[in-house]
C-alpha positions as CSV (number, residue, x, y, z in Angstrom):
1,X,-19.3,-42.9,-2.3
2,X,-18.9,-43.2,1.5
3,X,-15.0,-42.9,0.9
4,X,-15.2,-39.3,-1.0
5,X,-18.2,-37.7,1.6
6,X,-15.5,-38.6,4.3
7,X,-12.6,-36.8,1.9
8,X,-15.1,-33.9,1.7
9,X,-15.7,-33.5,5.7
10,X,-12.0,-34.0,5.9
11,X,-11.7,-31.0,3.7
12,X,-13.7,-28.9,5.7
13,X,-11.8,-30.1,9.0
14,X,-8.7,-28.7,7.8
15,X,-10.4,-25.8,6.2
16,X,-12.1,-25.0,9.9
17,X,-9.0,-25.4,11.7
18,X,-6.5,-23.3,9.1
19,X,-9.4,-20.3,9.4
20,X,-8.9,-20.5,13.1
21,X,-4.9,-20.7,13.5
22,X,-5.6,-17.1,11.2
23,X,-8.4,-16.0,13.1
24,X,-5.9,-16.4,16.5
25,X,-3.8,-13.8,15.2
26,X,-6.1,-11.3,15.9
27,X,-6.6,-12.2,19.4
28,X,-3.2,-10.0,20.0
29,X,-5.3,-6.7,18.9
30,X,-7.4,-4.7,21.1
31,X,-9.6,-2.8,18.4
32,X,-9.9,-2.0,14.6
33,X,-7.6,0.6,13.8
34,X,-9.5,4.3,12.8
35,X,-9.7,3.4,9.1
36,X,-13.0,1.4,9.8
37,X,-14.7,3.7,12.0
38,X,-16.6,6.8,11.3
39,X,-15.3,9.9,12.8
40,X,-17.5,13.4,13.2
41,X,-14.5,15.7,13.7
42,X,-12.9,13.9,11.0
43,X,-15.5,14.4,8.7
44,X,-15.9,17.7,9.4
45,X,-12.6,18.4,8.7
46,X,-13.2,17.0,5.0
47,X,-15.8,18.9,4.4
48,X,-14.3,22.4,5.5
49,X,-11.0,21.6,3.3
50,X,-13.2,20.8,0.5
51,X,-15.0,23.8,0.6
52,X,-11.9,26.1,1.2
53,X,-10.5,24.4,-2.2
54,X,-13.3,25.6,-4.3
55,X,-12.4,29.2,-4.9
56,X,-14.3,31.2,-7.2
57,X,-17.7,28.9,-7.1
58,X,-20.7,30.2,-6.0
59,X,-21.0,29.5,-2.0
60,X,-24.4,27.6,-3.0
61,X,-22.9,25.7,-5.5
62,X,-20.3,24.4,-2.7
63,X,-22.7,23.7,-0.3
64,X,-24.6,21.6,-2.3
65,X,-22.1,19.4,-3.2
66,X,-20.3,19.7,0.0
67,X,-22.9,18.7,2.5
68,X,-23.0,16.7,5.7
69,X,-25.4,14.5,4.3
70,X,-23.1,13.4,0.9
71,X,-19.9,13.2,2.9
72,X,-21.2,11.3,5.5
73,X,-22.5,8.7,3.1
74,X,-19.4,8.3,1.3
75,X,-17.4,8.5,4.7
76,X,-19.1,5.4,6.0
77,X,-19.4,3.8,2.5
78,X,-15.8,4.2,2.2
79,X,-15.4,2.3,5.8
80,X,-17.9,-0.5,4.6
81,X,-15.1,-1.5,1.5
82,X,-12.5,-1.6,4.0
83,X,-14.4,-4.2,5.8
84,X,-14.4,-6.4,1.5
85,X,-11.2,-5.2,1.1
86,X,-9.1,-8.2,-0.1
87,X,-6.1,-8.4,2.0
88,X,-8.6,-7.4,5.1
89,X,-10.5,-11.1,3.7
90,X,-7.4,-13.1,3.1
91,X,-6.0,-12.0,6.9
92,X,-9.0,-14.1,8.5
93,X,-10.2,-15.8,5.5
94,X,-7.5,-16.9,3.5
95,X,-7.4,-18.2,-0.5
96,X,-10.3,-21.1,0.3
97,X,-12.0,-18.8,2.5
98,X,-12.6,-16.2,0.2
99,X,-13.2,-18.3,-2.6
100,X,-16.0,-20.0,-0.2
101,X,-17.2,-17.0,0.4
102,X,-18.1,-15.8,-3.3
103,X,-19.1,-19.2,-4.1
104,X,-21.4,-18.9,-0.9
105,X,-23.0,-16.2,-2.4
106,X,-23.3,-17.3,-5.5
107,X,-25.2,-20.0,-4.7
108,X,-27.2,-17.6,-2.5
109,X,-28.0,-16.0,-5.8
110,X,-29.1,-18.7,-7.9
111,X,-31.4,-19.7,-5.2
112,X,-33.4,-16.1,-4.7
113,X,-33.8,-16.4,-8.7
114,X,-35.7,-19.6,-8.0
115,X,-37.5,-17.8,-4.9
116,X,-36.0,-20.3,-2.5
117,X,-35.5,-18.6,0.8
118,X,-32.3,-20.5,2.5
119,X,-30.9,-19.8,5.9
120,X,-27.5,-18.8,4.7
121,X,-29.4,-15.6,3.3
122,X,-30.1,-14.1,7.1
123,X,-26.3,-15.1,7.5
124,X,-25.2,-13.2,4.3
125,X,-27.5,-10.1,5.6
126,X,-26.0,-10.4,8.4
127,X,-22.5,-10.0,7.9
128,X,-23.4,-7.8,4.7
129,X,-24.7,-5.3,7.4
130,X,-23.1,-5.8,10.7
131,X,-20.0,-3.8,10.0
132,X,-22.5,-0.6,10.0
133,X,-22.6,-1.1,13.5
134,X,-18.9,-1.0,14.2
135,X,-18.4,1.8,11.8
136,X,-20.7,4.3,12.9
137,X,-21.2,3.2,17.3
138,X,-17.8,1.7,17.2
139,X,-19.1,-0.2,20.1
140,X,-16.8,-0.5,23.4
141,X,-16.4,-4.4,23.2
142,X,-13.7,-6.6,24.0
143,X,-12.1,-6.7,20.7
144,X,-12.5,-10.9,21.3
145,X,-16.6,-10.7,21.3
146,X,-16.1,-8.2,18.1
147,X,-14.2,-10.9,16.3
148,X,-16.8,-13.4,17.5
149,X,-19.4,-11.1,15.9
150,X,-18.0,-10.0,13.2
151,X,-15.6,-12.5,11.5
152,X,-16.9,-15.6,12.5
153,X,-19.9,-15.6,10.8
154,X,-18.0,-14.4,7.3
155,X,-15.9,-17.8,8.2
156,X,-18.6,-19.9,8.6
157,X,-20.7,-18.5,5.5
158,X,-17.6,-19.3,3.6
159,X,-17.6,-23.0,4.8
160,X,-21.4,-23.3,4.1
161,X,-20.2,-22.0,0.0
162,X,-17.3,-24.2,0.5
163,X,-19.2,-27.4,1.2
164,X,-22.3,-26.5,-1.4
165,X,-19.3,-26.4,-3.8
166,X,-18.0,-29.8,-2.8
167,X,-21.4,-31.5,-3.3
168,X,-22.3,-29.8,-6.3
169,X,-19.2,-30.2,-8.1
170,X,-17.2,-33.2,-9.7
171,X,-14.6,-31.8,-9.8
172,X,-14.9,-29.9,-6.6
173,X,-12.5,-32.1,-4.1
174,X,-9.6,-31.8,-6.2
175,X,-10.1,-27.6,-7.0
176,X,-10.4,-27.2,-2.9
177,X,-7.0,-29.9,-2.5
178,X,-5.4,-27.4,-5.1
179,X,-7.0,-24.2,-3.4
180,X,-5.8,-25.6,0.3
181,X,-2.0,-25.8,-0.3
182,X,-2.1,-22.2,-2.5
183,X,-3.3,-21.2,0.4
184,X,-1.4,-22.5,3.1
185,X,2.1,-22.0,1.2
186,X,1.0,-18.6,-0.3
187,X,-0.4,-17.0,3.1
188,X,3.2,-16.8,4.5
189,X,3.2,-14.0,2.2
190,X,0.0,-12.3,4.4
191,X,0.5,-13.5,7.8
192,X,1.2,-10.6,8.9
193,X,-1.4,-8.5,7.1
194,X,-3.4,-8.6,10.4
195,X,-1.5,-6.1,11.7
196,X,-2.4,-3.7,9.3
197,X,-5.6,-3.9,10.6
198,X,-5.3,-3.3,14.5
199,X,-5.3,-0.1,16.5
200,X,-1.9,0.4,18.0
């Protein structure tokens, strides 16, 4: 029993250390490219070419559907997927990350059905919300306190998932062996996804 808790911690080890050698990459960045953050002027270029393309509808009719209000909603919407996006995940998650991520939350799940309040669900709120902050202030931080901030916490959240699944599971040591070296042989495919993320 002793010998296969020490296999699991040695799991996460590598697990910890494999999301970091990722995470570095994006130490070489200085910001989030414009993709995730809200612009005004942009937007308001949107709606004006939406409304010049609706010829031959009643101006009310446009406005209604063509509103600050709608399009900003759907602007910053749009900005929050970019944030789930998988190749955006797998550049800081990888394979095992992302898998601990959805298993993270759905273990979340099955314990708000039994009205069990955990601390992993202020950690999922968190990171579920934080990237409203950086798409609509787009705050002037060192991009290193961003990462801190912002990826981290989706890193350790999928750990917490990752372990849950270990424990739970009895077959769970030998799914995360398989998921470690798909992930480490298949991310050379990815590792340099990152860049498609950073401001140049």
């Amino acid at each position: 029993m002793k010998k296969i808790n020490l296999i699991k911690y040695i799991l996460i080890g590598i697990v910890i250390i494999y999301q970091f050698i990722l995470l570095r990459n994006f130490f070489s960045c200085w910001d989030f490219k414009s993709d995730f953050h809200f612009s005004s002027y942009g937007l308001r270029l949107k709606i004006e070419g939406e409304i010049n393309n609706d010829v031959g509808i009643p101006f009310i009719i446009v406005r209604f559907f063509h509103n600050k209000i709608n399009f900003f909603i759907l602007d910053i919407f749009k900005r929050w997927i970019f944030f789930w996006d998988l190749p955006f995940l797998l550049s800081h998650l990888s394979i095992i990350g992302v898998f601990g991520l959805l298993a993270g939350a759905w273990y979340l799940f099955e314990a708000v059905i039994k009205k069990e309040i955990k601390s992993d669900l202020f950690l999922f709120i968190y990171i579920v919300f934080f990237p409203f902050l950086e798409i609509i202030f787009s705050p002037k931080l060192p991009f290193l306190i961003k990462i801190c901030l912002m990826l981290i916490p989706r890193q350790l959240f999928a750990l917490s998932g990752l372990w849950k699944f270990l424990t739970r599971n009895k077959k769970g040591v030998l799914i995360v062996i398989g998921l470690i070296f798909i992930s480490i042989f298949g991310q050379r495919f990815f590792i340099n996804e990152f860049k498609n993320f950073c401001a140049e």
